[in-house]
C-alpha positions as CSV (number, residue, x, y, z in Angstrom):
1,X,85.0,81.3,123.4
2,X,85.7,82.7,119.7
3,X,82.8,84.1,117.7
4,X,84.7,84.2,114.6
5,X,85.3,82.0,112.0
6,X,87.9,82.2,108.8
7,X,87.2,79.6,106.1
8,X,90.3,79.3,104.2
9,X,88.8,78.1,100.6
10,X,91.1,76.2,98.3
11,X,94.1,75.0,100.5
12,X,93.3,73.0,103.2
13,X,94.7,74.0,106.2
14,X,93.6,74.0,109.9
15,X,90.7,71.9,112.3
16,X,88.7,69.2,110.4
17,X,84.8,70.0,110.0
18,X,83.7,67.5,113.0
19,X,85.9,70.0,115.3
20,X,84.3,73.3,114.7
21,X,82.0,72.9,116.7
22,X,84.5,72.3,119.9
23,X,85.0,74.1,122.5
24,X,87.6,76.7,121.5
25,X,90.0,79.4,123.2
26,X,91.1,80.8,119.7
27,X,89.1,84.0,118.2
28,X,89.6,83.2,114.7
29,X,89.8,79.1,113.3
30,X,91.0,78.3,110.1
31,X,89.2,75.4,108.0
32,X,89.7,73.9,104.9
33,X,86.1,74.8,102.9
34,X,85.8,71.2,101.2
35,X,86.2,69.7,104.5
36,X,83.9,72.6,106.3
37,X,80.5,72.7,104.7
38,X,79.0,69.8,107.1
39,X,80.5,71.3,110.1
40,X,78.8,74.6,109.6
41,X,75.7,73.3,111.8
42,X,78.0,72.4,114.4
43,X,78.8,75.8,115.1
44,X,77.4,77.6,118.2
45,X,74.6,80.1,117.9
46,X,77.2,82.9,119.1
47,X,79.2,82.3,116.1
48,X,78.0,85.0,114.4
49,X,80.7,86.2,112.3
50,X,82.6,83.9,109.1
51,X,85.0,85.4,106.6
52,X,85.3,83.2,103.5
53,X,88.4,83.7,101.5
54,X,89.1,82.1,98.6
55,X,93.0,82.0,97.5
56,X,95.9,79.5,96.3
57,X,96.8,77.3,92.6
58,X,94.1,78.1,89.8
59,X,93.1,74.2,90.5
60,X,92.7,74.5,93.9
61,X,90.5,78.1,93.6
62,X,88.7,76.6,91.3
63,X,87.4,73.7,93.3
64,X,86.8,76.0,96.0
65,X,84.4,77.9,93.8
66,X,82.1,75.1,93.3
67,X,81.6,74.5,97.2
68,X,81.1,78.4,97.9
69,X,77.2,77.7,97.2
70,X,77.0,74.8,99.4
71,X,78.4,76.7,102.3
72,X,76.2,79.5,101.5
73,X,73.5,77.5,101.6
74,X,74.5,75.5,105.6
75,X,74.9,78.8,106.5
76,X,70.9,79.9,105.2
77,X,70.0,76.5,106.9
78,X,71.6,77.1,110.2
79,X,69.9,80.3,110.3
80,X,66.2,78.6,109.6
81,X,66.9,76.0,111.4
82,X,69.1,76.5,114.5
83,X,67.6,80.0,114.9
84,X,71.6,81.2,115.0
85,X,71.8,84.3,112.1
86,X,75.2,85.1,110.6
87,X,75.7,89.2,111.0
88,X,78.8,89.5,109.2
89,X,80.3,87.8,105.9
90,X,83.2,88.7,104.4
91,X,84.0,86.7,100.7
92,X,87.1,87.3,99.6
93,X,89.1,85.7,96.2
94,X,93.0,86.5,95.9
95,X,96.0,84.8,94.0
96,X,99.5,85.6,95.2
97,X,99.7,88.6,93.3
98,X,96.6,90.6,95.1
99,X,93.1,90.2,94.8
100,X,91.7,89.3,91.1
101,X,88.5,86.7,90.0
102,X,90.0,84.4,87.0
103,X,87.4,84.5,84.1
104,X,86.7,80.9,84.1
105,X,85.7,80.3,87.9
106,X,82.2,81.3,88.6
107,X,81.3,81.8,92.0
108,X,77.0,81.4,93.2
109,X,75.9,84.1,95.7
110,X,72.4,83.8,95.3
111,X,72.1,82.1,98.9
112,X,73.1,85.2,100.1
113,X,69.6,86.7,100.0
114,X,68.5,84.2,102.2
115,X,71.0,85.4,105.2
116,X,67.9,87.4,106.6
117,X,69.8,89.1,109.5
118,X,72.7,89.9,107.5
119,X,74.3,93.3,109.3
120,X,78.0,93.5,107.7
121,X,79.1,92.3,104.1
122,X,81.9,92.4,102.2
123,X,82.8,91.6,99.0
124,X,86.3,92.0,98.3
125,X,86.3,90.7,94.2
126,X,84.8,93.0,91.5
127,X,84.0,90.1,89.3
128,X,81.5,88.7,91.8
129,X,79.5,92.1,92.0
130,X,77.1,92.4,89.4
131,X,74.0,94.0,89.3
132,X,71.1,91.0,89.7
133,X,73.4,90.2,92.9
134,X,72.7,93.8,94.5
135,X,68.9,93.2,93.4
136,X,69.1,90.1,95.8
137,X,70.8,92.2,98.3
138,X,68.2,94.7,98.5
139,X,65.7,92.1,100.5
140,X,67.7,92.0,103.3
141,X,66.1,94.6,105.9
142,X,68.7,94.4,108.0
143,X,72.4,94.7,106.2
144,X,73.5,98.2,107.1
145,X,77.2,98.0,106.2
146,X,78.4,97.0,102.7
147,X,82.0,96.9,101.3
148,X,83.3,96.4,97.7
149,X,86.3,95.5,96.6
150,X,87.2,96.3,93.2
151,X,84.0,96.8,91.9
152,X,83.4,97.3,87.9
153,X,80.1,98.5,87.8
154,X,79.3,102.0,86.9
155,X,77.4,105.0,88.3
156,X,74.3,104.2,86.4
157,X,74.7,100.3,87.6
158,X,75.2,101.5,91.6
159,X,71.8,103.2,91.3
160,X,70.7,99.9,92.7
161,X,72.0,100.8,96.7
162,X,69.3,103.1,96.6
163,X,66.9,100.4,97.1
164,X,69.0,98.9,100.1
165,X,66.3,99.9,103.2
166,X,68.5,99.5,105.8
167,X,72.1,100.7,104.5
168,X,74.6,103.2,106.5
169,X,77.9,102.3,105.3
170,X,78.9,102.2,102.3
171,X,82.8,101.5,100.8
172,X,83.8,101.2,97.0
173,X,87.8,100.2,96.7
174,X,89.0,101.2,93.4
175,X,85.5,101.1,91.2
176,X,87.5,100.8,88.1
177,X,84.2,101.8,85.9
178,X,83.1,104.6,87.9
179,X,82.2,107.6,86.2
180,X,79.4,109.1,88.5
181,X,78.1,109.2,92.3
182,X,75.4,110.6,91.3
183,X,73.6,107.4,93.0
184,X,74.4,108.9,96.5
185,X,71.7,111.0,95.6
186,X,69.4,107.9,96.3
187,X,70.8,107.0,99.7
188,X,70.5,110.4,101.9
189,X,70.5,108.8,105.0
190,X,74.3,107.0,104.6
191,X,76.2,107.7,107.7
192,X,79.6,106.5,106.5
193,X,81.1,106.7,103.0
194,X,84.9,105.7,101.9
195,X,85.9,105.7,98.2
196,X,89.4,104.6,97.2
197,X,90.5,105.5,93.9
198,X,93.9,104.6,92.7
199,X,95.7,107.2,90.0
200,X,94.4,105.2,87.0
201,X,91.2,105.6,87.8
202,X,89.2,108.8,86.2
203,X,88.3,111.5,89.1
204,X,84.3,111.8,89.0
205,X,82.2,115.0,90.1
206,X,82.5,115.1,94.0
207,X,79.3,117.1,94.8
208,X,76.9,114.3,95.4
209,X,78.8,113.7,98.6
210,X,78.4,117.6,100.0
211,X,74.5,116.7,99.9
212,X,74.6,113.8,102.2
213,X,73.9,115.7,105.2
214,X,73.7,112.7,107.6
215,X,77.0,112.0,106.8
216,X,79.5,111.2,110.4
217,X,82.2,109.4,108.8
218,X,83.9,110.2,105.9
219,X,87.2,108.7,103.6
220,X,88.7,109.8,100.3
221,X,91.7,107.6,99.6
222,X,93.8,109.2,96.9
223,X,94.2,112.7,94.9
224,X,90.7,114.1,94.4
225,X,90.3,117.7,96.5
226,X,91.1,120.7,96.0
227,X,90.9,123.8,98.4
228,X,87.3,124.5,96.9
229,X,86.2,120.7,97.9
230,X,87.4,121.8,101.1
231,X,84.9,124.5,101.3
232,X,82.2,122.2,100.2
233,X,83.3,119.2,102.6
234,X,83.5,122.4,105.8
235,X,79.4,122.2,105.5
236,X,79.0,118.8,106.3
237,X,78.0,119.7,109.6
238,X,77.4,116.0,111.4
239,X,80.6,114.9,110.2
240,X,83.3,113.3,113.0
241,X,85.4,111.5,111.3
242,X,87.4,112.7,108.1
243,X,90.2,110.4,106.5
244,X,91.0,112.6,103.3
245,X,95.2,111.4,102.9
246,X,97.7,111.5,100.0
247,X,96.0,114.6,98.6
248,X,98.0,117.2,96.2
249,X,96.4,120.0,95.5
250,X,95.2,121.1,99.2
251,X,96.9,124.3,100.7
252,X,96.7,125.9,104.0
253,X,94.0,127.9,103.2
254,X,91.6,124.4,102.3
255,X,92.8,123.0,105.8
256,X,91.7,125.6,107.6
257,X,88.2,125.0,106.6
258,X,87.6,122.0,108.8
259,X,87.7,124.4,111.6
260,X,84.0,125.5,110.8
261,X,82.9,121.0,111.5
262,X,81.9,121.3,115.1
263,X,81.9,117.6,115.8
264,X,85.2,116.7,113.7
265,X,87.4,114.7,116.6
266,X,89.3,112.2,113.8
267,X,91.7,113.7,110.7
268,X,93.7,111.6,108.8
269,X,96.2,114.1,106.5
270,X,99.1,111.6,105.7
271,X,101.1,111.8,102.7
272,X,100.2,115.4,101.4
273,X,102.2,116.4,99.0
274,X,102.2,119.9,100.0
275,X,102.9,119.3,103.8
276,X,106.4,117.7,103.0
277,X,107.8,121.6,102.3
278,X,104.7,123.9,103.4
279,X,105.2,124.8,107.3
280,X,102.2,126.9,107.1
281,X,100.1,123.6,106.2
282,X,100.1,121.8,109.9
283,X,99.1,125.5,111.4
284,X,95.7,125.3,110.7
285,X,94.9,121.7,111.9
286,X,91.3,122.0,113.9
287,X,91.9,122.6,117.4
288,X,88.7,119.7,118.3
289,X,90.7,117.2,117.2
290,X,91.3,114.1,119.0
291,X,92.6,111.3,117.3
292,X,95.3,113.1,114.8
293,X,97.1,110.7,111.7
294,X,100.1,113.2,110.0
295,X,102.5,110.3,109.0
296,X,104.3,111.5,105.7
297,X,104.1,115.3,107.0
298,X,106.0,118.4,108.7
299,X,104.3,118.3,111.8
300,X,105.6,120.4,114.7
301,X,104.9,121.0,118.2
302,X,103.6,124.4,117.6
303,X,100.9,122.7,115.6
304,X,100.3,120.0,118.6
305,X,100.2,122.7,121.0
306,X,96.8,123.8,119.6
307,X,95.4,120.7,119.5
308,X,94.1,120.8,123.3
309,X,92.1,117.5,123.4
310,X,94.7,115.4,121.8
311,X,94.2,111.7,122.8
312,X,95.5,109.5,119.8
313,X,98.6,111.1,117.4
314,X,100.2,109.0,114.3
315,X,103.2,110.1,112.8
316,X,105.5,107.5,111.1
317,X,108.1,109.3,108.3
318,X,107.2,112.6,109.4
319,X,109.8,115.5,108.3
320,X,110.6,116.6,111.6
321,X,114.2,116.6,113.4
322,X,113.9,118.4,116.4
323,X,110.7,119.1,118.8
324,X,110.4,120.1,122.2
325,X,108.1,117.5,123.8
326,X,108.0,119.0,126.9
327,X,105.4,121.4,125.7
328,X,103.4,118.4,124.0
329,X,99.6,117.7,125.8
330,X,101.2,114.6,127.3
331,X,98.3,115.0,130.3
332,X,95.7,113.8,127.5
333,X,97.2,111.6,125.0
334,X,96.5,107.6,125.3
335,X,98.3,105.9,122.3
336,X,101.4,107.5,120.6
337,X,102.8,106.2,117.0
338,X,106.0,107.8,116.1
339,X,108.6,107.0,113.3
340,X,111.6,107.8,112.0
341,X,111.4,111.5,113.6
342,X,115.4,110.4,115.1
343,X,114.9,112.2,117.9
344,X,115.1,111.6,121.7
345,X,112.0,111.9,124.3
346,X,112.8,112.6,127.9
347,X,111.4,110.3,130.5
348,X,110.2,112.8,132.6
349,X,107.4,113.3,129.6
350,X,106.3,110.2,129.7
351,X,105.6,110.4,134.1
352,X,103.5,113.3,132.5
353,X,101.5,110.4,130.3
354,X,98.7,109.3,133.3
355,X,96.5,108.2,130.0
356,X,98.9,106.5,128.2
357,X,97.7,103.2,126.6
358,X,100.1,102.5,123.7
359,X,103.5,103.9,122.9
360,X,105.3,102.8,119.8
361,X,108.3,104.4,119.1
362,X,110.5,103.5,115.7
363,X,113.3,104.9,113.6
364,X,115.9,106.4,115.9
365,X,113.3,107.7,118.1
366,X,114.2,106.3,121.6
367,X,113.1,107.4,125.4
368,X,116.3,109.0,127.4
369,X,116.9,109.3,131.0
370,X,117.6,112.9,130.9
């Protein structure tokens, strides 16, 4: 029985309206949305989850747009009605060459405010994101994760989350206009932040994110720290998971920080541009770490070794050609992603692997009976 459902806006593809509310195996369906909005009442009450993604022809996107509202609105009615709330709602716009709103198609969310049990959204088009829309947002108590996608409004403009009661998680993809985050001083209690910047995008002051103490998960996508950030990031105390890759300017020294986070078990450190040459770099990886992602790196088993508690490693490109895996913590490690290493593994590690849950070996690397 699927609780998902993937309305595919613009081209129609997949089941009819009058079958959505079938019996299904599948955990995701795929509907046309012209053909969808009267079928919406159909669904079960444990379909709780619909992703709404708007794509294709400029015609076709654009005749989507104007039914947006109307399924907005069965949704509000199924919830009223048929005592069946939507948690999570994903809206999503893309052409074929990425995800962009085209000036002339406007798209009505104000039946989103009346999606009382809203938990999860996710808006992944800047154009749609405006600032009456997060006033509407606020009102719902119970929307504790919120992700946007290519968002254009500015610090002064995202002062508005503060007023969101209920909200946790917050993600910005590539805020193209942001020039402040001094409105994380308005939401102390966020347990999760990710901001994505890509290299166009101006670098703002990173301290309001060192006073959100409450803080347990934590992602900065692009080149933004430096070793003193690191020192600033080491006193986030709660913090257990840290995704911080493609970073330039973060030596050794900076790394060796993280050792002070007593609860960090997840690091990302892919792509750092210093740990393609720097040996020194993977040394100082904290030893609490569980879950380990290095791809892009020069990782070796001397740095493994010290990671005693290693469950989950990720290593695809990494700049490494020979390692002893013998002396790797097979006895605790459950899923293993290596790639391109070109290096062989003896079997007799892998009889060692009693936790092993996922093995995915690529790019020369291969298992040999030795």
């Amino acid at each position: 029985m699927w609780k998902s459902l993937v309305l595919s806006c613009g081209i129609a593809v997949g089941a009819p309206a009058q079958e959505l509310g079938a019996e299904r195996e599948w955990d995701t369906i795929l509907a046309g949305c012209v053909r969808t909005v009267e079928g919406i009442e159909a669904l079960r009450a444990e379909q709780t989850r619909v992703t709404v993604e708007i794509y294709g022809r400029e015609r076709e996107a654009r005749n989507a747009g104007y039914v947006l509202p109307d399924l907005l609105e069965a949704l509000a009615r199924r919830e009223r009605d048929a005592k069946a709330p939507l948690v999570d709602l994903t809206i999503g716009y893309y052409q074929s060459k990425g995800p962009r709103m085209m000036p002339d198609v406007h798209l009505d969310l104000r039946a989103l405010e009346r999606l009382a049990k809203l938990r999860t959204l996710t808006i992944n088009s800047g154009d749609l994101v405006t600032v009456e829309l997060l006033r509407r947002l606020s009102t719902l108590l119970d929307l504790r994760e919120l992700r946007l996608g290519t968002c254009r409004l500015d610090g002064g403009q995202l002062r508005t989350l503060a007023a969101f009661p209920a909200l946790r998680h917050l993600e910005l993809q590539n805020p193209s206009a942001l020039d402040s985050l001094a409105f994380l001083d308005g939401m102390p209690r966020l347990e999760s932040f990710t901001l994505l910047l890509l290299p166009t995008i101006e670098r703002p002051d990173l301290a309001p994110i060192w006073r959100l103490r409450e803080l347990r998960k934590l992602s900065l996508w692009g080149e933004m720290l430096n070793d003193q950030h690191m020192e600033h990031l080491a006193t986030l105390d709660k913090l257990e998971d840290l995704r911080i890759p493609s970073q330039r300017d973060v030596t050794h020294a900076g790394l060796a920080r993280l050792e002070r986070l007593p609860r960090l078990r997840a690091l990302d450190v892919s792509w750092w541009s210093k740990a393609k040459w720097d040996r020194r770099l993977m040394r100082h990886l904290p030893t609490r770490v569980r879950r380990l992602m290095a791809s892009g790196t020069r990782l070796r088993i001397e740095d493994l070794e010290r990671l005693r508690d290693l469950r989950f490693l990720e290593c695809r490109e990494t700049k490494v050609r020979r390692v002893d895996w013998p002396r790797f913590s097979w006895e605790t490690v459950e899923s293993l992603t290596i790639g391109a290493w070109r290096f062989e593994i003896p079997d007799s590690c892998f009889e060692r692997a009693k936790h092993l849950k996922s093995c995915r070996l690529s790019g020369g690397v291969h298992a040999t009976g030795r």
